[in-house]
PyMOL Python script that loads the backbone (N, CA, C, O; Angstrom):
from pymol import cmd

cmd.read_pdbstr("""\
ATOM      1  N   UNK A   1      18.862   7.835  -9.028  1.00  0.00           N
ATOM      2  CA  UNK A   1      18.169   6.566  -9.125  1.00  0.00           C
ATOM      3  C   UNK A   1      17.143   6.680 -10.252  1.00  0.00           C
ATOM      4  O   UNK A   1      16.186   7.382  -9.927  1.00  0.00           O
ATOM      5  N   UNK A   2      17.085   6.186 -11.469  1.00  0.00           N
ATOM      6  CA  UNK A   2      16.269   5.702 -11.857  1.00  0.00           C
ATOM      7  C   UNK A   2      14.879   5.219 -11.741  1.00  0.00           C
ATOM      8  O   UNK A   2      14.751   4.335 -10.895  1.00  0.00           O
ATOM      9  N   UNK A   3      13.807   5.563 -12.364  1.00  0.00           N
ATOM     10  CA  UNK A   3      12.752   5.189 -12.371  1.00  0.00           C
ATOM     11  C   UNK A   3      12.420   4.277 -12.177  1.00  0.00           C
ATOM     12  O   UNK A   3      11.701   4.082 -11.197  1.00  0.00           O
ATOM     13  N   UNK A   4      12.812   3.200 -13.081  1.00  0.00           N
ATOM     14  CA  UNK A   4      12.274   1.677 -13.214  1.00  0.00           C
ATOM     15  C   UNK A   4      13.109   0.956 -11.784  1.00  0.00           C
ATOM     16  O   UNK A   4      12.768  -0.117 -11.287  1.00  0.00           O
ATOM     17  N   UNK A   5      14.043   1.657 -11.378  1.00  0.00           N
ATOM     18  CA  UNK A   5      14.613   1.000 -10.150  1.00  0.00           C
ATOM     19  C   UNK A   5      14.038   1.715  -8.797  1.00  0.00           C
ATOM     20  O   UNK A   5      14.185   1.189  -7.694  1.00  0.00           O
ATOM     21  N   UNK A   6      13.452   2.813  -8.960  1.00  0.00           N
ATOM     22  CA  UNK A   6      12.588   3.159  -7.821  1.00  0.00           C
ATOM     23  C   UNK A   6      11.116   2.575  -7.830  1.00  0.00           C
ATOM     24  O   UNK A   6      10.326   2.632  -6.888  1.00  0.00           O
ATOM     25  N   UNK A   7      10.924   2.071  -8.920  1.00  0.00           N
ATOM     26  CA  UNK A   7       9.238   1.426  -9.053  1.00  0.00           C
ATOM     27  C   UNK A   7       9.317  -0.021  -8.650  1.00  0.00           C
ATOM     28  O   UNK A   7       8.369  -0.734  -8.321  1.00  0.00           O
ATOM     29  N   UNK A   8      10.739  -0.389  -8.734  1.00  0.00           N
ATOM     30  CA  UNK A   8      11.175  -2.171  -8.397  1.00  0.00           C
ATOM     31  C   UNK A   8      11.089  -1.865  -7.214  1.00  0.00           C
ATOM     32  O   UNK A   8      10.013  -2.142  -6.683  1.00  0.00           O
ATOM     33  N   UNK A   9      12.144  -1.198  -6.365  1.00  0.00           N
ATOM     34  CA  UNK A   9      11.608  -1.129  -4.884  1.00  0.00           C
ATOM     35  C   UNK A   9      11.032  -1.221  -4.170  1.00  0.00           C
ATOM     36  O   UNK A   9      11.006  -1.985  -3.205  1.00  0.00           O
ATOM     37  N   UNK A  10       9.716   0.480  -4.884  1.00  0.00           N
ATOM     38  CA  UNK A  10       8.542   0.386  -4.024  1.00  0.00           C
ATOM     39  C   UNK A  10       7.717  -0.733  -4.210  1.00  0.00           C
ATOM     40  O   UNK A  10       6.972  -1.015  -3.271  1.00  0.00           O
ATOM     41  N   UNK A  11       7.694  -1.256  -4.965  1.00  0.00           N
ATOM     42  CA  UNK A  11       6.723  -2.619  -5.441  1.00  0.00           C
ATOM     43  C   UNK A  11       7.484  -3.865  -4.197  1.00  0.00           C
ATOM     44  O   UNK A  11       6.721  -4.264  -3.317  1.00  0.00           O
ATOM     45  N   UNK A  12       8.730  -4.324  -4.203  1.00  0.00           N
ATOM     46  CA  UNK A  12       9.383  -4.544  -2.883  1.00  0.00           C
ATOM     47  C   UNK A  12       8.765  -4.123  -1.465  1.00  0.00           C
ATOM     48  O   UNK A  12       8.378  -4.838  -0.541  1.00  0.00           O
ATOM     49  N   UNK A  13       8.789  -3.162  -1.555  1.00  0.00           N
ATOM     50  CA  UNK A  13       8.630  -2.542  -0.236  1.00  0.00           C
ATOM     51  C   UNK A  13       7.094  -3.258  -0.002  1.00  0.00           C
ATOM     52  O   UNK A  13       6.810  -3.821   1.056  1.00  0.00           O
ATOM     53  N   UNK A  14       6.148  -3.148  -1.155  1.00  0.00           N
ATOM     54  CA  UNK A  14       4.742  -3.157  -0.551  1.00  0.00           C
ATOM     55  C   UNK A  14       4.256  -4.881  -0.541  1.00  0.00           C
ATOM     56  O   UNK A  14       3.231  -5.329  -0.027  1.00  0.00           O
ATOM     57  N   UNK A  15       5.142  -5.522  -1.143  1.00  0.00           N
ATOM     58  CA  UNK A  15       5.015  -6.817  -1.229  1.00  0.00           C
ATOM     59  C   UNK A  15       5.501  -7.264   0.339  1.00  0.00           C
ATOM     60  O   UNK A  15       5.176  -8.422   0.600  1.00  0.00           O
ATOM     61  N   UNK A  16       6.169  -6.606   1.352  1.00  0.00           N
ATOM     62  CA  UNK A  16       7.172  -6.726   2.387  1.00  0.00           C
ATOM     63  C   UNK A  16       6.045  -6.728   3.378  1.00  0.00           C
ATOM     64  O   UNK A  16       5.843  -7.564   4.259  1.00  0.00           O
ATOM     65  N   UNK A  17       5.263  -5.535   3.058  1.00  0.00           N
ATOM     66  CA  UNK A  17       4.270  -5.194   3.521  1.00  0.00           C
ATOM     67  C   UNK A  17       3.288  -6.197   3.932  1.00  0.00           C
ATOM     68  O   UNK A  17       2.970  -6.677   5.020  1.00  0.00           O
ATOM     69  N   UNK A  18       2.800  -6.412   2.383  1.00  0.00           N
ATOM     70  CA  UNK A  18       1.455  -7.565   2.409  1.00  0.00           C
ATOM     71  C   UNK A  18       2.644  -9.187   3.304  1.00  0.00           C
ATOM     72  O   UNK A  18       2.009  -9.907   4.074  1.00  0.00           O
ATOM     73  N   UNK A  19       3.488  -9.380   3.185  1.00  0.00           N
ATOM     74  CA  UNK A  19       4.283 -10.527   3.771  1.00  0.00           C
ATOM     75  C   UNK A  19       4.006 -10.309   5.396  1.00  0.00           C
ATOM     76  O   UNK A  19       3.745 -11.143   6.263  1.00  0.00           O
ATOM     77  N   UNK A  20       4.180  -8.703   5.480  1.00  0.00           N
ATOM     78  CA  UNK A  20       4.212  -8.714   7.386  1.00  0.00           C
ATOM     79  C   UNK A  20       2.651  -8.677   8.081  1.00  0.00           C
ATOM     80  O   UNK A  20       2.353  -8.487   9.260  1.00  0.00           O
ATOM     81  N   UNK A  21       1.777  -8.929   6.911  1.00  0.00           N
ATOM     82  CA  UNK A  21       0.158  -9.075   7.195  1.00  0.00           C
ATOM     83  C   UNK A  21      -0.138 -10.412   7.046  1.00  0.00           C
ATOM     84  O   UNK A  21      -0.799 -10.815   8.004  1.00  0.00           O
ATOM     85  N   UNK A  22       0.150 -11.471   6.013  1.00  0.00           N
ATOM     86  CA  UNK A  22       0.378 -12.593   6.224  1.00  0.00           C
ATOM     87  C   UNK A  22       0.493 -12.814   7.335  1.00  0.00           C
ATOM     88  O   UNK A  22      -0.553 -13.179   7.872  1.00  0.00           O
ATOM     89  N   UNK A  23       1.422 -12.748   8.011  1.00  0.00           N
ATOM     90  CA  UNK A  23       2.159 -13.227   9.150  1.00  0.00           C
ATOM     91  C   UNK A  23       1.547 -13.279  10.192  1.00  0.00           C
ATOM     92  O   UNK A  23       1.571 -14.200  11.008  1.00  0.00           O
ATOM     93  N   UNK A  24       0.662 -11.814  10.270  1.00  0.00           N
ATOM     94  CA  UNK A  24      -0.500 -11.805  11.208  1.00  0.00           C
ATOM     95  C   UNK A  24      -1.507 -12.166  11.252  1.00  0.00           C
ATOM     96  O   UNK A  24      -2.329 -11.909  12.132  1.00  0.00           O
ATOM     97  N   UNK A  25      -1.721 -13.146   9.878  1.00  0.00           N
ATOM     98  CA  UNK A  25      -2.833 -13.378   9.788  1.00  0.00           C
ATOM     99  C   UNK A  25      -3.882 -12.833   8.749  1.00  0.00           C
ATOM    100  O   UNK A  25      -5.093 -12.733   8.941  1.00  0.00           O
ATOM    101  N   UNK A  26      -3.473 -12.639   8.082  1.00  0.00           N
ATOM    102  CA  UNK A  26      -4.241 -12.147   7.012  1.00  0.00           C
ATOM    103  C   UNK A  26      -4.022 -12.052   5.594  1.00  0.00           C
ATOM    104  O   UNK A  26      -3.778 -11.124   4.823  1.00  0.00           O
ATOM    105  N   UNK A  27      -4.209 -13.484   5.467  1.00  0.00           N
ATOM    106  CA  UNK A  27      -4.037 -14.569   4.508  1.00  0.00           C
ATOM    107  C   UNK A  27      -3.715 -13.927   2.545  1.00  0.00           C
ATOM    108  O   UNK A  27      -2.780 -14.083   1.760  1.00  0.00           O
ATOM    109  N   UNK A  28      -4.941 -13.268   2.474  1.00  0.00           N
ATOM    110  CA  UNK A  28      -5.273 -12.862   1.256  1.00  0.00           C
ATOM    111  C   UNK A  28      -4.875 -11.451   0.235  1.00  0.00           C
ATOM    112  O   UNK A  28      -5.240 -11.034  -0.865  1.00  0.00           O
ATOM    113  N   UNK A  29      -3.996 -11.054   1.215  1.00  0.00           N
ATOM    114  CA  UNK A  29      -3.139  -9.680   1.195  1.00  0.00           C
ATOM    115  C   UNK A  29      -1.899  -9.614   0.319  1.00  0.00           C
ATOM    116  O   UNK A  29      -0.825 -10.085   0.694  1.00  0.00           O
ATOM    117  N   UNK A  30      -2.096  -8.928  -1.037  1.00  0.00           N
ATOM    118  CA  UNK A  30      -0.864  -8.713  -1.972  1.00  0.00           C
ATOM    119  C   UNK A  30      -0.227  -7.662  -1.593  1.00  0.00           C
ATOM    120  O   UNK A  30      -0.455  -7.198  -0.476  1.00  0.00           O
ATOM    121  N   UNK A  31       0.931  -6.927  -2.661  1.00  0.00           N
ATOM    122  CA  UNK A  31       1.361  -5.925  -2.521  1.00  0.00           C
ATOM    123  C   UNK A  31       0.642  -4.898  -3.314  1.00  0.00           C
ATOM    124  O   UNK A  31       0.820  -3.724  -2.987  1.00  0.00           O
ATOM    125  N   UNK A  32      -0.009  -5.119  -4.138  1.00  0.00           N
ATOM    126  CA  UNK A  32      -0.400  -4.251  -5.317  1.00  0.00           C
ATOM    127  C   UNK A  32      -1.730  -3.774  -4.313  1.00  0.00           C
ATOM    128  O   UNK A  32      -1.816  -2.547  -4.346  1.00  0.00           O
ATOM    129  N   UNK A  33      -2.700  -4.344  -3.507  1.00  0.00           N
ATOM    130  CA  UNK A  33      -3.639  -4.116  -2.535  1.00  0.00           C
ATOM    131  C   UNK A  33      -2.687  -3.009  -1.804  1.00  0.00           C
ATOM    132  O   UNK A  33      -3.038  -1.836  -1.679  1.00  0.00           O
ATOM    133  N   UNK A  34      -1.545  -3.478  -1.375  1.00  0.00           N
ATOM    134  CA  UNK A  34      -0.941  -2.423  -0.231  1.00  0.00           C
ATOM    135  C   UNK A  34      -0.490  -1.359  -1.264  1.00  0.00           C
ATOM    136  O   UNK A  34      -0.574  -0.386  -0.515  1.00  0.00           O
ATOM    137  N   UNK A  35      -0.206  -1.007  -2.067  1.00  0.00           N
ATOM    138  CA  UNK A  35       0.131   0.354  -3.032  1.00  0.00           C
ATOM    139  C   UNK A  35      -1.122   0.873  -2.845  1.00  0.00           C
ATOM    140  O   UNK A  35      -1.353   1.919  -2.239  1.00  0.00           O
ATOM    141  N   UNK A  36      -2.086   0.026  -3.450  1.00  0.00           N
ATOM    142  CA  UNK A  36      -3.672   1.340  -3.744  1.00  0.00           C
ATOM    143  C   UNK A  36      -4.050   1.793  -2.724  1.00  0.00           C
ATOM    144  O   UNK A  36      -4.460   2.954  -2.701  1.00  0.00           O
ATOM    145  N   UNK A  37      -4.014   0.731  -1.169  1.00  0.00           N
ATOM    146  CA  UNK A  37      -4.222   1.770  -0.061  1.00  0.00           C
ATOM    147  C   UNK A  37      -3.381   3.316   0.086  1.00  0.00           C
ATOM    148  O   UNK A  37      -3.871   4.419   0.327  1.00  0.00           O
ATOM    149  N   UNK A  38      -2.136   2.989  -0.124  1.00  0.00           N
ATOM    150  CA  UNK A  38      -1.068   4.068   0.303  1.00  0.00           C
ATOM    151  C   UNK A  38      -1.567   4.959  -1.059  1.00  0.00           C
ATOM    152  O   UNK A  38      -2.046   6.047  -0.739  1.00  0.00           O
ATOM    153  N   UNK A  39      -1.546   4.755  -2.164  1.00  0.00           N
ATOM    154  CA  UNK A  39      -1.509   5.925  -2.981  1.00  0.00           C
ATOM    155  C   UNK A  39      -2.680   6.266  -3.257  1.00  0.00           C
ATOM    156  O   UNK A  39      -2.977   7.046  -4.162  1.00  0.00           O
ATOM    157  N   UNK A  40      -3.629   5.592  -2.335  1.00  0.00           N
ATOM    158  CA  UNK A  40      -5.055   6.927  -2.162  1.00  0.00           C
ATOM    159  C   UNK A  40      -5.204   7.673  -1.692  1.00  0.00           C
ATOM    160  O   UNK A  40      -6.211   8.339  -1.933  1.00  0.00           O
ATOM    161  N   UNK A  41      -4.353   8.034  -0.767  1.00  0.00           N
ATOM    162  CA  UNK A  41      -4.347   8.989   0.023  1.00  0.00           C
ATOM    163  C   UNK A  41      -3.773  10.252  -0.766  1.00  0.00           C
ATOM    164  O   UNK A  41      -4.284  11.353  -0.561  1.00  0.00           O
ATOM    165  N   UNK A  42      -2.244  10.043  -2.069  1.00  0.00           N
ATOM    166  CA  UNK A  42      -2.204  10.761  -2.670  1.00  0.00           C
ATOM    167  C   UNK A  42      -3.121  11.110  -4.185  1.00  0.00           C
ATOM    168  O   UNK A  42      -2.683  11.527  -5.257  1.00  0.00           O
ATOM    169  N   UNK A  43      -4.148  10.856  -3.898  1.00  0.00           N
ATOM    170  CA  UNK A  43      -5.282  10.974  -5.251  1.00  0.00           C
ATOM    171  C   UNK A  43      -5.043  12.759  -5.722  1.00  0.00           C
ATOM    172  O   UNK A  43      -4.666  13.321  -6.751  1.00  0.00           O
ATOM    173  N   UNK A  44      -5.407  13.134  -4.612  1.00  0.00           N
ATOM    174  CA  UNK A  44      -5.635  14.977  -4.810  1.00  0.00           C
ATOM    175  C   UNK A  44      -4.311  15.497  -4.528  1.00  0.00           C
ATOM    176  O   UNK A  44      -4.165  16.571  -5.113  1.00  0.00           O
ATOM    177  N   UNK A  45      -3.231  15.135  -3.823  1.00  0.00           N
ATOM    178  CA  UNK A  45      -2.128  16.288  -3.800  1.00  0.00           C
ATOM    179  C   UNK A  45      -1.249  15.723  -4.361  1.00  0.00           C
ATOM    180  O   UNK A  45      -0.154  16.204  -4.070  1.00  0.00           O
ATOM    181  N   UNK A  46      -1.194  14.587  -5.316  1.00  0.00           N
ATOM    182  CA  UNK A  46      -0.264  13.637  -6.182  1.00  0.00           C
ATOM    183  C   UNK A  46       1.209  13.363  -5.291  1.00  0.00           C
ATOM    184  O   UNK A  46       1.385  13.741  -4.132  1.00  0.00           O
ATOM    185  N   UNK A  47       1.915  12.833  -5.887  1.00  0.00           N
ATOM    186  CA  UNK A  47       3.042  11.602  -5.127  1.00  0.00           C
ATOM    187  C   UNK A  47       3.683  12.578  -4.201  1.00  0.00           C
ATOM    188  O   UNK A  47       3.904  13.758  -4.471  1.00  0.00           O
ATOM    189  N   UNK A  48       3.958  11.971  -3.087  1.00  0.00           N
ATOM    190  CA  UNK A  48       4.945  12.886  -2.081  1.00  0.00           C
ATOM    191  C   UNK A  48       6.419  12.676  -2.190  1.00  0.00           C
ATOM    192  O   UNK A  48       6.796  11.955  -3.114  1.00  0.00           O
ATOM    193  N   UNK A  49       6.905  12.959  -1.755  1.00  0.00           N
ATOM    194  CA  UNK A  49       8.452  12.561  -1.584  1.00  0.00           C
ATOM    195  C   UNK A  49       8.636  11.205  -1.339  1.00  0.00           C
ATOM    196  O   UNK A  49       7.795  10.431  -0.882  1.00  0.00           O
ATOM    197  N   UNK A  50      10.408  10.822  -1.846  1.00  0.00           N
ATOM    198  CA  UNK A  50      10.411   9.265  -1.188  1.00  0.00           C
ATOM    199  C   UNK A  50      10.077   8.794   0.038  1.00  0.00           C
ATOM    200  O   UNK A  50       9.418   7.882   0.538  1.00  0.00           O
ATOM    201  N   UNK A  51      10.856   9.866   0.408  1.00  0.00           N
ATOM    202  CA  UNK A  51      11.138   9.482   1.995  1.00  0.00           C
ATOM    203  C   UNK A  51       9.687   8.969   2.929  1.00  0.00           C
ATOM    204  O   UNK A  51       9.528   8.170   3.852  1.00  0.00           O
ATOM    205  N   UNK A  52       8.650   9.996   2.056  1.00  0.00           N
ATOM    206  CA  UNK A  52       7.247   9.898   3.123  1.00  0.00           C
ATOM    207  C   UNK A  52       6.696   9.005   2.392  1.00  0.00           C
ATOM    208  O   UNK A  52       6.050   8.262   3.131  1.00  0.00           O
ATOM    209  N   UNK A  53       6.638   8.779   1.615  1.00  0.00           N
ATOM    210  CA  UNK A  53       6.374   7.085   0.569  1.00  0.00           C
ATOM    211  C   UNK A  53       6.989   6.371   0.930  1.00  0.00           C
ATOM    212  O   UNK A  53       6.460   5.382   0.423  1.00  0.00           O
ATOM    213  N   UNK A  54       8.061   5.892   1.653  1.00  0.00           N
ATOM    214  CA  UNK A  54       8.135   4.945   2.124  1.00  0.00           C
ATOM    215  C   UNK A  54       8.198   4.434   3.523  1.00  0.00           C
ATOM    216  O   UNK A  54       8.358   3.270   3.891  1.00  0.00           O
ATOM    217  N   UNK A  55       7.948   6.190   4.682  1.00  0.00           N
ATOM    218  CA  UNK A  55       7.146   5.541   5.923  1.00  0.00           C
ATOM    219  C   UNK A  55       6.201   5.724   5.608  1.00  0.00           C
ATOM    220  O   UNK A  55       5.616   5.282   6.597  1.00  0.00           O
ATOM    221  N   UNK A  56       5.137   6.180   4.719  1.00  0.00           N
ATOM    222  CA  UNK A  56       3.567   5.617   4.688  1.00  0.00           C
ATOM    223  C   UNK A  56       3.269   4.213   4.519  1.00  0.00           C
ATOM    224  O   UNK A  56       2.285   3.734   5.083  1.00  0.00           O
ATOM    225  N   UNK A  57       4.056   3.484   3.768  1.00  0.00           N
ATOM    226  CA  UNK A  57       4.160   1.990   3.206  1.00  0.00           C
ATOM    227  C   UNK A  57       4.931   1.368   4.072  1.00  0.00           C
ATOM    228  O   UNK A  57       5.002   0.246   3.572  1.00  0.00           O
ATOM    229  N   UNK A  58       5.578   1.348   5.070  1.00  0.00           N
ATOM    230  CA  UNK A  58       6.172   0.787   6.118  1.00  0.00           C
ATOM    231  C   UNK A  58       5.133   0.808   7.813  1.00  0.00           C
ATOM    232  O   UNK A  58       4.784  -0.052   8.622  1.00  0.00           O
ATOM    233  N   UNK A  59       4.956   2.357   7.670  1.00  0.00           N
ATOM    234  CA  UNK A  59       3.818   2.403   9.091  1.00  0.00           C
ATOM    235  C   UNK A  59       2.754   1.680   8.959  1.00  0.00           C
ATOM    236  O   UNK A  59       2.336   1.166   9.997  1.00  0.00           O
ATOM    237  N   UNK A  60       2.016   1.423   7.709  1.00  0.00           N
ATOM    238  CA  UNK A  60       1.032   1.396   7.402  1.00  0.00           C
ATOM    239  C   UNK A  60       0.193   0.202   8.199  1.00  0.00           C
ATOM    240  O   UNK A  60       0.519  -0.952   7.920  1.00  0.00           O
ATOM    241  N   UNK A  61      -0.700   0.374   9.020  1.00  0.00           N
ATOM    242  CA  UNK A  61      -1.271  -1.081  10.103  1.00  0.00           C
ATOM    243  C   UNK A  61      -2.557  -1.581   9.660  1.00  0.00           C
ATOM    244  O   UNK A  61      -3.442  -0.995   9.037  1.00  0.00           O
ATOM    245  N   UNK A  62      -2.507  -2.661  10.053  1.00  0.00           N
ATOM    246  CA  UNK A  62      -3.671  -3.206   9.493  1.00  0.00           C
ATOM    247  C   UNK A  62      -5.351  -2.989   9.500  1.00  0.00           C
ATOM    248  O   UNK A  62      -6.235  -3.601   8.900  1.00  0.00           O
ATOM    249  N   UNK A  63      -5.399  -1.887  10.411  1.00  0.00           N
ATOM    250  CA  UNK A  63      -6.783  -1.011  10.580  1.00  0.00           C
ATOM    251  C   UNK A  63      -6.717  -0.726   9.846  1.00  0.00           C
ATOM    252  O   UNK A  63      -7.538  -1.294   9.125  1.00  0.00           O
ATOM    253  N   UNK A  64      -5.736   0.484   8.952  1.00  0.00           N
ATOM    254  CA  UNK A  64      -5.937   1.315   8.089  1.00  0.00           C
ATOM    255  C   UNK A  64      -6.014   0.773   6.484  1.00  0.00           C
ATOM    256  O   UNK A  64      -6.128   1.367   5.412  1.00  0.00           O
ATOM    257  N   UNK A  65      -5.896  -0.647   6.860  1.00  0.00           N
ATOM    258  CA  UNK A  65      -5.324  -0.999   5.540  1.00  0.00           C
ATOM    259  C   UNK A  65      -6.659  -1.523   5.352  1.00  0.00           C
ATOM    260  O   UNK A  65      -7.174  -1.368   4.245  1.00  0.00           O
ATOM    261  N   UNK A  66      -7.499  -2.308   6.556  1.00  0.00           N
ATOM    262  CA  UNK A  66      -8.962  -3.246   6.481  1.00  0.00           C
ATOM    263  C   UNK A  66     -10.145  -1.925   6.293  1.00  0.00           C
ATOM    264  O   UNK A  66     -11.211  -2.102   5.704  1.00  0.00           O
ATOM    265  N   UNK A  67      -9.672  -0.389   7.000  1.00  0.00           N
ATOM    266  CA  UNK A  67     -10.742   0.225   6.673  1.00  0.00           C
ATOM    267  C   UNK A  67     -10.755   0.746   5.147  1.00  0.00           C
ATOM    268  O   UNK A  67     -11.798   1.071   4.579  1.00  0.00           O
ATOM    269  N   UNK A  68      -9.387   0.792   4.501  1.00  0.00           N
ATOM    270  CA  UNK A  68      -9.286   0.775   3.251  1.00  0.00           C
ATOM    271  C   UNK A  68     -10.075   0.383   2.390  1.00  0.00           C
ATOM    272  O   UNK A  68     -10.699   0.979   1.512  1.00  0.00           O
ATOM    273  N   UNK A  69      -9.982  -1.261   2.863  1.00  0.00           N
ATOM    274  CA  UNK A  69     -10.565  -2.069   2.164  1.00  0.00           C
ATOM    275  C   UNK A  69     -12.244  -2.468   2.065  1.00  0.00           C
ATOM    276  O   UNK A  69     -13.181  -2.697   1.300  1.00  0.00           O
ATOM    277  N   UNK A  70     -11.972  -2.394   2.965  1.00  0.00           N
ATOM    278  CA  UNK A  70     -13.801  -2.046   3.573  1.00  0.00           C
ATOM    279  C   UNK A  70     -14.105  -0.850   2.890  1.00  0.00           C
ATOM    280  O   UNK A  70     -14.583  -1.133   1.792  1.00  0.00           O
ATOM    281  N   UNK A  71     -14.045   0.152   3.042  1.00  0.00           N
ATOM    282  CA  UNK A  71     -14.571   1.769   2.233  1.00  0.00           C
ATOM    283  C   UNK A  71     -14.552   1.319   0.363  1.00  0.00           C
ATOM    284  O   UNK A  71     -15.567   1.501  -0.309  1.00  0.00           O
ATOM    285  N   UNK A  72     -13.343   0.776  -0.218  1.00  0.00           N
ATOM    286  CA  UNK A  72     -13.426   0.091  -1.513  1.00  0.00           C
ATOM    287  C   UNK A  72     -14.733  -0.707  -1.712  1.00  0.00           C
ATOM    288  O   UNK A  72     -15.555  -0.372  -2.565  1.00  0.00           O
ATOM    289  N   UNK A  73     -14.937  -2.003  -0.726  1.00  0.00           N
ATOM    290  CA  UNK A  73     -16.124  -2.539  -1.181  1.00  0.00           C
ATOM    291  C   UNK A  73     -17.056  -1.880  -1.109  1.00  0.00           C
ATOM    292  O   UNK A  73     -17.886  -2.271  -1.929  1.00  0.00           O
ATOM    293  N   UNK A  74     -17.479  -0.840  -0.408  1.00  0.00           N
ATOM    294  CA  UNK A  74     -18.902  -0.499  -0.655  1.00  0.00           C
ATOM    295  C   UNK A  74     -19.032   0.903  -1.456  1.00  0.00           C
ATOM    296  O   UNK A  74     -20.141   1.424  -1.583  1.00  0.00           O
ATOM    297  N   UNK A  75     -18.141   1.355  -1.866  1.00  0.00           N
ATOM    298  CA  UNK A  75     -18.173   2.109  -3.284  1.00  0.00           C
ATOM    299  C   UNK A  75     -18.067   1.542  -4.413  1.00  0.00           C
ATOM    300  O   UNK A  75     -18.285   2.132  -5.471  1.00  0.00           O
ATOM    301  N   UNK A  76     -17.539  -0.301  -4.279  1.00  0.00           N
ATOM    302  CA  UNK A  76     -17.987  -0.951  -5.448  1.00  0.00           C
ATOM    303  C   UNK A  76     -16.800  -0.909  -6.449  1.00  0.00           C
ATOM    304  O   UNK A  76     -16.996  -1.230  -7.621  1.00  0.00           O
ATOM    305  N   UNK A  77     -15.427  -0.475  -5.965  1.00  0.00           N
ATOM    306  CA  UNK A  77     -14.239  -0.259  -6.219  1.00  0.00           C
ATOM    307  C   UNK A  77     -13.553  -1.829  -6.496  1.00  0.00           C
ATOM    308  O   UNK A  77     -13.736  -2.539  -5.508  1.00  0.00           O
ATOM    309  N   UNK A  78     -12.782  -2.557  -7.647  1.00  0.00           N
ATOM    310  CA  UNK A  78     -12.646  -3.802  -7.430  1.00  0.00           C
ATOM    311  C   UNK A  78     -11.080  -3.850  -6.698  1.00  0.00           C
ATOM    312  O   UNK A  78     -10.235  -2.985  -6.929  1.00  0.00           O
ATOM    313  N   UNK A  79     -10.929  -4.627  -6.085  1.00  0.00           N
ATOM    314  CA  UNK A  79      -9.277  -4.680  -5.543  1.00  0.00           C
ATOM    315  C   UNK A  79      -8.193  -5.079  -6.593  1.00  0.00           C
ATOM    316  O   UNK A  79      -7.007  -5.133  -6.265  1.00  0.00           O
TER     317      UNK A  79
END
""", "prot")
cmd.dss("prot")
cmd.show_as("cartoon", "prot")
cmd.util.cbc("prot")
cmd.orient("prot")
């Protein structure tokens, strides 16, 4: 697989994401928001495998995604 067709995906995948937060209610939620949560976690041990890249971006719940977001604003981080 190709690069540019594994980056279409995951960009898919996280847009799927922000769609199944919509749904719950939470209006203001892209996909590109749902990537920076998931790939902060790989800051220090850089990208993991597919496989765990894409249950991190599938499990991913909306606590983890609001404390995300919350910890961003008050380091002053822009979304």
């Amino acid at each position: 697989m190709a690069g540019d067709e594994l980056s279409v995906m995951i960009e898919e995948l996280c847009h799927s994401k922000a769609e199944e937060f919509r749904m719950l209610g939470y209006e203001h939620v892209d996909g590109k928001e749902i990537w920076d949560c998931v790939s902060a976690k790989y800051a220090k041990t850089g990208q993991p495998e597919l496989h765990q890249l894409v249950n991190d971006i599938l499990s991913l719940k909306v606590t983890q995604f609001m404390n995300y977001m919350t910890l961003s604003a008050f380091k002053g981080n822009p979304f």
